[in-house]
C-alpha positions, 0 to 999 in steps of 0.5 A: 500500500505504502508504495502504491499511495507514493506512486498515486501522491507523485501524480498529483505533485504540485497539488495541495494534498494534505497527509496526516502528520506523523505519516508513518502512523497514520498512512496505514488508514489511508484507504484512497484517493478522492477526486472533486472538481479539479481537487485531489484529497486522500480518504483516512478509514474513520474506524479504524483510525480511532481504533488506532488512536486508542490502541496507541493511547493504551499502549503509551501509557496514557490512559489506563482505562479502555473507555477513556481511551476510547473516549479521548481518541474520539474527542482528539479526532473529531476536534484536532483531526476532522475539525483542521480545515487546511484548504481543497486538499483537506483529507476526507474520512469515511465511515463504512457500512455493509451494503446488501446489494453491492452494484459492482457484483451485478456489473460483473455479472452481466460482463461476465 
């Protein structure tokens, strides 16, 4: 994943994408690319992000409990993560949800 997301970030060099800081712990939620208009942003797998934040938070000593560190992980994302707005490139963060009827399968089914 790491080379491929390199690979995809130098075609859009020169464009204002921002990248979660420190890289080497958050690039491992990144889980693509968006396009809008003439802008390029990355997607950050909400849920997993956080789960990460708490493990970290637990595994750093800095909260004990496993309810505070979940509960500190959210507040740090929602305030200090999704609430940075640093222009056009400002990362997006998706929630997944299990969906039933999945259109690409039909799609392949009738290519198939």
């Amino acid at each position: 994943m790491r080379e491929e997301l390199e690979t995809a970030l130098k075609d859009f060099e020169g464009e204002d994408i921002a990248l979660l800081e420190p890289r080497d712990f958050y690039d491992q939620f990144i889980v693509g690319l968006a396009q809008r208009f003439n802008q390029h942003f990355v997607i950050y797998d909400k849920d997993a992000l956080i789960a990460g934040l708490v493990k970290q938070a637990m595994e750093d000593g800095d909260e004990e409990d496993l309810l505070d560190a979940e509960t500190g992980a959210i507040e740090h994302f929602e305030y200090n993560i999704v609430g940075s707005w640093v222009g056009d490139g400002t990362p997006a963060f998706l929630t997944k949800y299990e969906v039933e009827d999945d259109p690409a399968a039909k799609v392949r089914e009738v290519d198939g």
